[in-house]
C-alpha positions as a Markdown table, in Angstrom:
| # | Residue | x | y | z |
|---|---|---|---|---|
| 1 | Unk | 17.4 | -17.2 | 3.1 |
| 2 | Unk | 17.0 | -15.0 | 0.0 |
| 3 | Unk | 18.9 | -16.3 | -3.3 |
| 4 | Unk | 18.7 | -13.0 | -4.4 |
| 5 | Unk | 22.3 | -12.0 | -6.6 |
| 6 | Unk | 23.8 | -8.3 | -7.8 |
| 7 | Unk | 25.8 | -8.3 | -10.5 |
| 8 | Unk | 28.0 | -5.5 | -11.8 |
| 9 | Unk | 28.2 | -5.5 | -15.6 |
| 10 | Unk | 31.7 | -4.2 | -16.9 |
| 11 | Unk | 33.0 | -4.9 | -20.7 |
| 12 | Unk | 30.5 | -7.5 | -20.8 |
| 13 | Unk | 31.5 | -9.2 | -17.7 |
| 14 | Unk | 29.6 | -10.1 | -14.6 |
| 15 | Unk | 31.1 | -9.2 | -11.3 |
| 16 | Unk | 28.7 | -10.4 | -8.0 |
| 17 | Unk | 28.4 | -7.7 | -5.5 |
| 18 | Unk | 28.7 | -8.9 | -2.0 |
| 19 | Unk | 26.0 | -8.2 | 0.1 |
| 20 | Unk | 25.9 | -7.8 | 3.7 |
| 21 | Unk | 22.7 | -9.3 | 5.5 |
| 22 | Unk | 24.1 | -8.8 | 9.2 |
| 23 | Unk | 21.8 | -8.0 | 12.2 |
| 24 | Unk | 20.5 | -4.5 | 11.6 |
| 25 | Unk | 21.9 | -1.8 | 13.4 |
| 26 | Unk | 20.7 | 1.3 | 15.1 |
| 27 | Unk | 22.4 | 3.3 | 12.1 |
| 28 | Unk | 20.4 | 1.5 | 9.4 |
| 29 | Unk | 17.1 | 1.7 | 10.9 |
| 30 | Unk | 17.9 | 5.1 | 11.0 |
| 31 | Unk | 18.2 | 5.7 | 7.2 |
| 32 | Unk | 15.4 | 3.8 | 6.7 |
| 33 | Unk | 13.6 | 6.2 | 8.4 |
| 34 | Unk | 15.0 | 9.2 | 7.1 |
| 35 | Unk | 13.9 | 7.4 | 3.4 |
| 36 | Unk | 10.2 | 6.1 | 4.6 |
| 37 | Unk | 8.2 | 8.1 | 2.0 |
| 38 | Unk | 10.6 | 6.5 | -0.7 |
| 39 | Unk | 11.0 | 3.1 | 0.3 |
| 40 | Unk | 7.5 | 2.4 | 1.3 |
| 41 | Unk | 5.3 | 4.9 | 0.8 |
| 42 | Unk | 5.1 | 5.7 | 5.1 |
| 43 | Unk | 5.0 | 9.3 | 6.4 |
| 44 | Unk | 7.4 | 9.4 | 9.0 |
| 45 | Unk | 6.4 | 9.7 | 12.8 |
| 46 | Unk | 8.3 | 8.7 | 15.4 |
| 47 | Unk | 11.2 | 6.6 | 16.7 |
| 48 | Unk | 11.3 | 4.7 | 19.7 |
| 49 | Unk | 8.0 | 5.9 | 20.4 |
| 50 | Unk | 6.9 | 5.0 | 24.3 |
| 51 | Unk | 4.3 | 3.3 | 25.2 |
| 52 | Unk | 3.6 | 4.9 | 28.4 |
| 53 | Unk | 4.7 | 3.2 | 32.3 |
| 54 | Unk | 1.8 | 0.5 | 32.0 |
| 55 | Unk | 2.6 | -1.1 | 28.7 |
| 56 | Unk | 6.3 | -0.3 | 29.2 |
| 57 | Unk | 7.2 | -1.0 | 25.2 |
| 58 | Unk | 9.2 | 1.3 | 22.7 |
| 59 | Unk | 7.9 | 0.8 | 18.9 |
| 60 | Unk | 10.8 | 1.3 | 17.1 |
| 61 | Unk | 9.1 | 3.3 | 14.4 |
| 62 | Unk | 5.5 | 5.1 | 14.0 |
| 63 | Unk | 4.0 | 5.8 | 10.7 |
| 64 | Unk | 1.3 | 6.9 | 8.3 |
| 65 | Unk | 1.0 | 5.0 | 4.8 |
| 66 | Unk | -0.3 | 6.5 | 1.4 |
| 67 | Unk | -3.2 | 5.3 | 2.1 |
| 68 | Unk | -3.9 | 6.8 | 5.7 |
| 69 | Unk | -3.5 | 4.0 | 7.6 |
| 70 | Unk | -1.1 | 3.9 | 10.5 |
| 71 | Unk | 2.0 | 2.2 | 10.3 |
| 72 | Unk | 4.2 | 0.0 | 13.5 |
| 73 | Unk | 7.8 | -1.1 | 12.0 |
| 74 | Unk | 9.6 | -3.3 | 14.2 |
| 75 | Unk | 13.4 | -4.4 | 13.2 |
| 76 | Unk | 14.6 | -7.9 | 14.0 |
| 77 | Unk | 18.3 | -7.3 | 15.2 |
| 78 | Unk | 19.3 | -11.4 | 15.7 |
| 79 | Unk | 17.3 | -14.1 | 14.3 |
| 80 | Unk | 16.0 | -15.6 | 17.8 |
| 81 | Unk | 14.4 | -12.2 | 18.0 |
| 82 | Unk | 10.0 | -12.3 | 17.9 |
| 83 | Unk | 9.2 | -9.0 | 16.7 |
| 84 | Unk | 6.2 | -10.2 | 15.3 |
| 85 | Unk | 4.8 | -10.8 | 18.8 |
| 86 | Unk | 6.2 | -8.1 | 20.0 |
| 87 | Unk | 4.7 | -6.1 | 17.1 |
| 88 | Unk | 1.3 | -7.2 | 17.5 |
| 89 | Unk | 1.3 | -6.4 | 21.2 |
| 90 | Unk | 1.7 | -2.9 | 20.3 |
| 91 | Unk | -0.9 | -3.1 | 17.1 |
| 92 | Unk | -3.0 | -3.6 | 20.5 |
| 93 | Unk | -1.8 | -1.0 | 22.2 |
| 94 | Unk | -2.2 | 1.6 | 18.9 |
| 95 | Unk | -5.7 | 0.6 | 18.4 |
| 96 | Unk | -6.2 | 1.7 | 22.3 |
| 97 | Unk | -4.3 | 4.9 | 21.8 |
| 98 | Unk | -5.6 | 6.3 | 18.5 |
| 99 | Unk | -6.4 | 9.5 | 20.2 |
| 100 | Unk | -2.9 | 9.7 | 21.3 |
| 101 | Unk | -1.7 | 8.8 | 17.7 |
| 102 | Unk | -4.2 | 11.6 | 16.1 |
| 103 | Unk | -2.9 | 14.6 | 18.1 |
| 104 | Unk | 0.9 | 12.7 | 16.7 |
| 105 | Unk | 0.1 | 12.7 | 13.1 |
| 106 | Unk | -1.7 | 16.3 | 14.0 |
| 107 | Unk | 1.6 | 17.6 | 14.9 |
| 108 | Unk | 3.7 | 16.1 | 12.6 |
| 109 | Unk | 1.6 | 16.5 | 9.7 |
| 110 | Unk | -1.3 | 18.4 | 10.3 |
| 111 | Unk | -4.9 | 18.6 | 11.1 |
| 112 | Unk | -5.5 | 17.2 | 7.2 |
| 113 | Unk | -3.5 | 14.4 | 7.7 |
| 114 | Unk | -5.3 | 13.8 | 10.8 |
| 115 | Unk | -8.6 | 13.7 | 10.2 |
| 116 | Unk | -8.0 | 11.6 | 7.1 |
| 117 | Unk | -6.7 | 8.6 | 9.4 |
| 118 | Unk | -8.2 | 5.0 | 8.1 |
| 119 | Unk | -8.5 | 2.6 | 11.2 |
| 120 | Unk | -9.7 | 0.0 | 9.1 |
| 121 | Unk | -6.2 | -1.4 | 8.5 |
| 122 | Unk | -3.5 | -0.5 | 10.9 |
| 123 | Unk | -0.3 | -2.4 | 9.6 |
| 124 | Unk | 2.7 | -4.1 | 11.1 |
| 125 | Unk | 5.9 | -4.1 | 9.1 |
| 126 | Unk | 9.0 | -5.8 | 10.0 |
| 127 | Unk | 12.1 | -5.5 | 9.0 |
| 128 | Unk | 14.9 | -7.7 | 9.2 |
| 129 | Unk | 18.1 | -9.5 | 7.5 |
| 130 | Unk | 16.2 | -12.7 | 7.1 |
| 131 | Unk | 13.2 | -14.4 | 8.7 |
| 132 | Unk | 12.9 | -17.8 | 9.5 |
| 133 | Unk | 10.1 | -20.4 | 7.6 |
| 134 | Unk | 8.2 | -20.0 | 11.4 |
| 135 | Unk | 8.3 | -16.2 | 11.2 |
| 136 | Unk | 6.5 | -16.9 | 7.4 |
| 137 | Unk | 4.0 | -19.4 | 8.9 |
| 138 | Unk | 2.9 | -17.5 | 11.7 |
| 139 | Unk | 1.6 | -14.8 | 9.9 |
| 140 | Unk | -0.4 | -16.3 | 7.8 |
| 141 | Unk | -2.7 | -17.8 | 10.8 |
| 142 | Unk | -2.9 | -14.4 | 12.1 |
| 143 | Unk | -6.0 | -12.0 | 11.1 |
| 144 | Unk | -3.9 | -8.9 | 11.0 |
| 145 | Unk | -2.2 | -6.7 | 8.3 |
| 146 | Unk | 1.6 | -7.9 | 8.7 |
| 147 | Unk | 4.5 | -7.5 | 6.4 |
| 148 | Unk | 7.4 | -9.6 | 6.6 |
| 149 | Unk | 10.5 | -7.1 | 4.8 |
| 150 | Unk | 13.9 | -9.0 | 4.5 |
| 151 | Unk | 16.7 | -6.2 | 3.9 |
| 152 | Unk | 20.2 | -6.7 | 2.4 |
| 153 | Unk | 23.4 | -3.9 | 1.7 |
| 154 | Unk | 25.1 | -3.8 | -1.4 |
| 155 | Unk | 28.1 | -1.6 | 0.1 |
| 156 | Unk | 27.4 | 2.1 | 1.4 |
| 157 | Unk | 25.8 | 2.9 | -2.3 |
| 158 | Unk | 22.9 | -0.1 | -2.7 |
| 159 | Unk | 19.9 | -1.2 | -0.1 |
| 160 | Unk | 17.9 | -4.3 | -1.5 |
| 161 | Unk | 14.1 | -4.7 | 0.3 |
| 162 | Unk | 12.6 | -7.8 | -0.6 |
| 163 | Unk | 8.6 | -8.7 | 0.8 |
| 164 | Unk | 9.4 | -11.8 | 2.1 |
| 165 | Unk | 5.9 | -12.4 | 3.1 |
| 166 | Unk | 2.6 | -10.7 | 3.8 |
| 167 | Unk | -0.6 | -11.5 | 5.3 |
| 168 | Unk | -4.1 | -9.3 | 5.1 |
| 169 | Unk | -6.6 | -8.9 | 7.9 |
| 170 | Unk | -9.0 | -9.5 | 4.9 |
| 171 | Unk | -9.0 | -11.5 | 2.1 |
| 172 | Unk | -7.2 | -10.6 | -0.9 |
| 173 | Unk | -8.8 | -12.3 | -3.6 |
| 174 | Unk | -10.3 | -10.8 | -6.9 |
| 175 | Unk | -13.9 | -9.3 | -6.6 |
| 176 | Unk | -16.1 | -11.9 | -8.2 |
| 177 | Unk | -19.4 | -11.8 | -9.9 |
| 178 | Unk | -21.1 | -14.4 | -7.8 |
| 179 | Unk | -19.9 | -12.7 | -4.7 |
| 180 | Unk | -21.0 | -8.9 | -5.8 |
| 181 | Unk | -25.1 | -9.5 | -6.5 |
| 182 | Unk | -26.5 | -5.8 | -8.6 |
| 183 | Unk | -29.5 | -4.4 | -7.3 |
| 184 | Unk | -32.0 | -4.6 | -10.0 |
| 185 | Unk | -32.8 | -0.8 | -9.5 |
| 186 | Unk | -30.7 | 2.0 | -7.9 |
| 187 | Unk | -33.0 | 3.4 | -4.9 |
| 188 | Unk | -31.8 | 6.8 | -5.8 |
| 189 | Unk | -29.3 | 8.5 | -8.0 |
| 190 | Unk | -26.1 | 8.5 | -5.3 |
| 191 | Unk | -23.4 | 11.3 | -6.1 |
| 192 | Unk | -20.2 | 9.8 | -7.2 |
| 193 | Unk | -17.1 | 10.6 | -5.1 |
| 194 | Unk | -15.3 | 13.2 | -6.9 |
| 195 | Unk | -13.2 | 15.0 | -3.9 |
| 196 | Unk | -10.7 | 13.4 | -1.5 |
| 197 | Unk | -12.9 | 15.5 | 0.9 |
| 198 | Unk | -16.0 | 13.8 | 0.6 |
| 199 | Unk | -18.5 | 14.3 | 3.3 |
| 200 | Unk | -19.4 | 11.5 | 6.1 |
| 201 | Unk | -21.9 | 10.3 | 4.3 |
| 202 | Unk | -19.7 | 8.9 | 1.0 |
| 203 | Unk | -20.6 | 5.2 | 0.5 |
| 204 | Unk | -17.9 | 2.8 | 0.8 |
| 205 | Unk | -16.3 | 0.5 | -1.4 |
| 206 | Unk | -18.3 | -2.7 | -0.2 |
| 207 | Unk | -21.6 | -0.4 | -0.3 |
| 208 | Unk | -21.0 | 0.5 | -4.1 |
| 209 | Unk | -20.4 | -3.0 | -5.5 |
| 210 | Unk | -23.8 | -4.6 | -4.5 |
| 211 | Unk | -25.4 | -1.3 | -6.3 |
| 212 | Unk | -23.1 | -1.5 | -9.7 |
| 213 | Unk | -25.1 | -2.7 | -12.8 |
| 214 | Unk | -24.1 | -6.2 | -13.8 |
| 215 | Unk | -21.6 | -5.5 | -16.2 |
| 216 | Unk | -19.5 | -3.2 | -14.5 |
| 217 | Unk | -19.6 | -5.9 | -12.0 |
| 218 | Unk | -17.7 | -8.3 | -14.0 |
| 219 | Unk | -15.5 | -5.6 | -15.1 |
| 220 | Unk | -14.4 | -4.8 | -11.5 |
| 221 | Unk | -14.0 | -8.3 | -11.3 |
| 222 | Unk | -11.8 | -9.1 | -14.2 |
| 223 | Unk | -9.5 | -5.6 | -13.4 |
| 224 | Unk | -8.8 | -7.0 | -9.6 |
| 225 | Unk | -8.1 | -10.5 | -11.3 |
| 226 | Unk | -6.2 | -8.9 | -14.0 |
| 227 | Unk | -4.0 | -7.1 | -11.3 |
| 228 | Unk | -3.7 | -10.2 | -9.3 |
| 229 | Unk | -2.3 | -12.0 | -12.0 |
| 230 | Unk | 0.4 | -9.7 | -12.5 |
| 231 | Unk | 2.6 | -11.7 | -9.9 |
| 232 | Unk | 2.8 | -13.1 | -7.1 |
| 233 | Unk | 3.7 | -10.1 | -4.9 |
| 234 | Unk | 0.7 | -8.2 | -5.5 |
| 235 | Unk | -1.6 | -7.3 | -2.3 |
| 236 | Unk | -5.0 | -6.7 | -2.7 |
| 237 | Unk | -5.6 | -4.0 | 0.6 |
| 238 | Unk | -9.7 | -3.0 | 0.7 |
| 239 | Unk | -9.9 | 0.1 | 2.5 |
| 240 | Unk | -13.1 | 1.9 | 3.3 |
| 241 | Unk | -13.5 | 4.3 | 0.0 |
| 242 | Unk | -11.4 | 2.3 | -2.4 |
| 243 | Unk | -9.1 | -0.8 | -3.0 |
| 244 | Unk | -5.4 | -0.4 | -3.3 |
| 245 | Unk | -2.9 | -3.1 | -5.0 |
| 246 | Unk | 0.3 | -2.6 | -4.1 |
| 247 | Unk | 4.3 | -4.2 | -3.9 |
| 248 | Unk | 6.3 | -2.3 | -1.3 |
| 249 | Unk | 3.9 | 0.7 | -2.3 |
| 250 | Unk | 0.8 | 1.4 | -3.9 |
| 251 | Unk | 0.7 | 0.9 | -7.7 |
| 252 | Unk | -3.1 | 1.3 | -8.1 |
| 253 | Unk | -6.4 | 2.3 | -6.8 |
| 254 | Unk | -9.8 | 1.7 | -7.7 |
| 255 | Unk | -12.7 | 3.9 | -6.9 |
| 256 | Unk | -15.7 | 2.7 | -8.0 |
| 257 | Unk | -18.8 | 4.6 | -9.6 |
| 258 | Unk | -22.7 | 4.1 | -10.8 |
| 259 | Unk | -21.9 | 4.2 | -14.8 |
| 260 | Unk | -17.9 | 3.5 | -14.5 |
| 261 | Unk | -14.8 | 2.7 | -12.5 |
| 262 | Unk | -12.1 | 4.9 | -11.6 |
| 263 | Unk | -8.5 | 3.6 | -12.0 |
| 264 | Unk | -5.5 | 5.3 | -11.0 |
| 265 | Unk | -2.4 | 5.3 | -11.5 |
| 266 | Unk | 1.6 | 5.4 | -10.5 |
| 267 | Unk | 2.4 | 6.3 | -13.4 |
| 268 | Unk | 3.8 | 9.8 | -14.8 |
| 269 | Unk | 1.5 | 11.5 | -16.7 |
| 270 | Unk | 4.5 | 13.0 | -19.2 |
| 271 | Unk | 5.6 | 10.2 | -20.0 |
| 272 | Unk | 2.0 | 9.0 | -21.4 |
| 273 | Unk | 1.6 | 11.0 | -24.1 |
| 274 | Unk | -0.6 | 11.6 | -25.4 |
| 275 | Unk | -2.9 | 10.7 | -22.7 |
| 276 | Unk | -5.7 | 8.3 | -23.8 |
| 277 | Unk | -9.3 | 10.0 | -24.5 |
| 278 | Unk | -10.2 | 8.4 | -21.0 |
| 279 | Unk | -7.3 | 9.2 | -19.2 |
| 280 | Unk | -6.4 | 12.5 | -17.0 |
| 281 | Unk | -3.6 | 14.3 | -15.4 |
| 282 | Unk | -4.8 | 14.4 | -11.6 |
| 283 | Unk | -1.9 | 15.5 | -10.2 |
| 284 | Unk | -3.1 | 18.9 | -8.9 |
| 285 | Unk | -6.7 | 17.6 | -8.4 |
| 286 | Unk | -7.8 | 16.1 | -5.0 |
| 287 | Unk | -9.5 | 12.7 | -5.2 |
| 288 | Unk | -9.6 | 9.4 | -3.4 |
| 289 | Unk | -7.0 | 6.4 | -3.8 |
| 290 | Unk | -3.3 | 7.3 | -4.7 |
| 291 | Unk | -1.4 | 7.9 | -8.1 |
| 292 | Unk | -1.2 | 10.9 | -10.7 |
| 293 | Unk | -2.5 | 9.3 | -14.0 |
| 294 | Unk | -7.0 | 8.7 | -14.1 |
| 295 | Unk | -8.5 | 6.4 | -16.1 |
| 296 | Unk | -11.9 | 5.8 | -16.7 |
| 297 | Unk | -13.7 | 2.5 | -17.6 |
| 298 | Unk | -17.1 | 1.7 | -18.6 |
| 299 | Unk | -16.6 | -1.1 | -20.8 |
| 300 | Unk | -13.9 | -4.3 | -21.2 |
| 301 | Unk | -12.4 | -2.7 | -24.2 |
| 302 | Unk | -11.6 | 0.2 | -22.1 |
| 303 | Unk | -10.3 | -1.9 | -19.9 |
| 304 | Unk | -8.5 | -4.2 | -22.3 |
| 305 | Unk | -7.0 | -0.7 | -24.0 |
| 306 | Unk | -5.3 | 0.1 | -20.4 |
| 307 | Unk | -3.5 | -2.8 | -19.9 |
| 308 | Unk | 0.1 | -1.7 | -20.6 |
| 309 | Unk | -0.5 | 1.2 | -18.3 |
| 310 | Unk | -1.1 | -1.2 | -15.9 |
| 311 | Unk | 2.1 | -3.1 | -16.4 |
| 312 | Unk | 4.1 | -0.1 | -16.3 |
| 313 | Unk | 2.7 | 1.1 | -12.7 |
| 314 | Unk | 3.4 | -2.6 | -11.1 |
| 315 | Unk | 6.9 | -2.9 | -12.7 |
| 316 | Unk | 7.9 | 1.1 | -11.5 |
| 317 | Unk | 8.1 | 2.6 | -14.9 |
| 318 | Unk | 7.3 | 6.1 | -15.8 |
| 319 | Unk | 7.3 | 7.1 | -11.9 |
| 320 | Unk | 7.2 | 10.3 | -11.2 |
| 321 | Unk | 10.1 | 11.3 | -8.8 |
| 322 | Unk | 7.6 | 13.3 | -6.2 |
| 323 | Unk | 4.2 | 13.1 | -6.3 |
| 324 | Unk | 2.0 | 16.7 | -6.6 |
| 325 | Unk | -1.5 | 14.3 | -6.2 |
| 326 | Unk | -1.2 | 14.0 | -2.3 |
| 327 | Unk | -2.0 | 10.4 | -0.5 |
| 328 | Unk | -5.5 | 8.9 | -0.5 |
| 329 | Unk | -8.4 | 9.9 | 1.9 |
């Protein structure tokens, strides 16, 4: 059970809000759905999507996340309740369907939207007023992206989402420089990935780390350890043109390069000012990974130099309230 307390501060006393874990209703799921973008950083889909006569399921919720990958939320109304198997039984069904779920996000949000769809790590998200040390367990023996999402009201005004747990279908440790050998000579100069609508042919993020010079190497390195270290709740999520780290939602991306890494972001450009002489307002330009603010790093220092930045996208400050940069691709 969470521990987690609210406390209303009035003339310098503290008064503990009440908060209401009961099973989740039909009318919350529904505001959580109407909130998606905001609360997670999922395009909304579908509700109670069907599964067709053979399977003979209804996910509660369908989804596309910021960073393209589809999205199954399941909500746990009573405690004896297994969404998680019941989750992972449609995962199963999803990744049979995913022309069916193409022509959904096509419809919803467009041929874009569509064609951008990352396969490489569908997600299961559930939500519920508490989980029990089993549900925790379970997931963490399981070779699948699950999130674990425990949920508490704070009257009709507050809605607390805590991760309770998470497990990644692969592993989310820092890059090291004993596991990413340098090639001792580039084969040939490779165009570095500039556009969100790079052609098929764009090298992925585990084919441009063997082909990165040694010491961007152990930069890479010490930036993913760096973000790792920044707490406990961080997920490291290696998709096929960049890494994300993310809480609830993406706080940065990492795209690397030949001669430097591209970091970006949550973080308001406007309130960065000015803008370091390696930095850049992206927000109207299309590239891969997510977030509005650039930053470009060649060398420790530049790394070391960033830092702050960094602590202000994990901890939420200087978040833009929309975001004109689009999701990654």
């Amino acid at each position: 059970m969470s521990d987690i307390k609210l406390f209303r501060l009035q003339s310098g006393k503290a008064l503990e809000l009440q908060g209401d874990a009961s099973d989740l209703e039909k009318p919350l799921q529904t505001l959580i759905e109407a909130n998606l973008d905001t609360l997670l950083g999922i395009r909304f889909l579908a509700t109670e999507y069907s599964t067709g006569k053979t399977h003979a399921g209804r996910i509660d919720s369908l989804g596309l996340d910021e960073n393209n990958c589809p999205v199954i939320l399941e909500y746990k109304r009573s405690v004896g309740e297994n969404v998680i198997n019941q989750g992972l039984f449609y995962l199963d069904w999803l990744m049979d369907h995913q022309a069916e779920f193409k022509l959904l996000v096509m419809d919803q949000l467009g041929k874009p939207a569509a064609d951008a769809i990352d396969w490489t790590a569908p997600r299961l998200v559930c939500i519920a007023a508490d989980f029990t040390k089993y549900d925790g367990h379970a997931v963490q023996q399981i070779n699948r992206n699950i999130e674990l999402i425990r949920y508490r009201r704070f009257g009709d005004e507050l809605l607390l989402l805590e991760l309770a747990n998470a497990a990644s279908a692969n592993a989310g440790k820092a890059t090291t420089t004993k596991a990413v050998k340098p090639a001792k000579a580039a084969p040939a100069p490779a165009a570095e990935p500039t556009s969100a609508k790079g052609a098929g042919g764009d090298r992925s993020y585990a084919d441009w780390l063997p082909l990165l010079p040694p010491h961007l190497c152990e930069l890479v390195a010490s930036l993913e350890g760096h973000v790792l270290s920044l707490g406990d709740d961080v997920q490291r999520k290696e998709l096929k043109l960049y890494v994300a780290f993310k809480r609830l939602k993406n706080f940065a991306t990492v795209v690397p390069q030949r001669a430097r890494s591209l970091l970006y972001l949550h973080v308001d450009p406007d309130q960065v000012q000015p803008l370091p002489s390696n930095g850049r307002d992206v927000r109207q330009q299309g590239h891969w990974g997510t977030g509005d603010l650039e930053l470009a790093l060649a060398s420790q220092a530049d790394l070391d130099a960033v830092k702050p930045l960094i602590l202000m996208a994990y901890e939420g400050r200087a978040v833009a309230a929309t975001s004109a940069s689009g999701y990654g691709s």
